[in-house]
C-alpha angles and dihedrals in degrees: 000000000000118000128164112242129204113212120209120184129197145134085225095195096189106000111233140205087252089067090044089062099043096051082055088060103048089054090050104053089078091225085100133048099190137019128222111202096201112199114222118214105194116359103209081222102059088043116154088025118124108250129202103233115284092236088055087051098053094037078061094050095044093057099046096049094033088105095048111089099198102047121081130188105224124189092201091127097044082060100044123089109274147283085049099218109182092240093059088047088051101050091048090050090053095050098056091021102049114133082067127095109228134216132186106218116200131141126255091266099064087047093062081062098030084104094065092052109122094253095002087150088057084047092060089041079057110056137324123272122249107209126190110211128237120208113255084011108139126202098185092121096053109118113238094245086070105041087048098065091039126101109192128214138186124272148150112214128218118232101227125098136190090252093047099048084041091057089043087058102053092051100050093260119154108247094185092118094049102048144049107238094250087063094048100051087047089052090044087043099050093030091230115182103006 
């Protein structure tokens, strides 16, 4: 049976609040049935960065999505050959996938770089992008090819970001306002970050 699948991709390294929210909005924009939270292992443009394990990062993400019916944690990229780049996890998706309609969710943020993506232009051929606006966000300088291929859809963005939370962490700083609290007793357990 045919669905149309959102497809969010992250090292989430920790998940936040603020991708809690925007997996909500893109569910609730009504353009997706379903949305695919695809893990990323090793992301070829945060090469050389220190990464929490990739098990730990999914555990996290399991926990955090477990209640929602329509979002599912999928480790597609962690099978498929490296560097994972998006166009690659799409292709595969659609070959044994096929009967599904795929978009690539991101916020505005990301589609302001989405030009300087490695195959960006085979990523549009692929499927359309799902963006979650950002107030005072222009996209003026988004080339028509792009927008062409966006669908935009309301949002307010947290402020709160992994690094942030990461760098909280490490100084001492409380992150309860960041986190779910089964992020936070992973991240305690495991003693991430600190």
């Amino acid at each position: 049976m045919s669905a149309r699948i959102g497809l969010f991709g992250g090292t989430f390294d920790p998940v936040h609040n603020g991708h809690i929210s925007i997996a909500r909005s893109f569910l609730q924009s009504d353009l997706i049935d379903e949305l695919w939270i695809l893990l990323t292992p090793h992301p070829p443009h945060k090469s050389g960065e220190f990464q929490t394990a990739y098990e730990l990062r999914f555990k996290m993400l399991k926990k955090v999505f477990s209640g929602e019916k329509k979002v599912f944690i999928k480790t597609i990229e962690n099978e498929l050959p490296k560097p994972s780049y998006s166009v690659q996890t799409i292709r595969y998706l659609k070959e044994h996938h096929s009967d599904n309609t795929y978009f690539y969710c991101m916020g505005e943020d990301s589609l302001v770089q989405f030009h300087t993506w490695k195959y960006y232009e085979e990523i549009l051929e692929e499927c359309k992008l799902l963006v979650a606006q950002r107030p005072g966000e222009s996209h003026e300088e988004v080339a028509e090819n792009i927008l062409k291929r966006a669908h935009f859809i309301d949002h307010t963005p947290l402020d709160v970001s992994s690094s942030e939370i990461r760098e909280n962490v490490a100084n001492g700083v409380s992150i309860i306002d960041q986190v779910p609290k089964e992020v936070i007793k992973v991240i305690e357990k495991e003693q991430l970050y600190s």
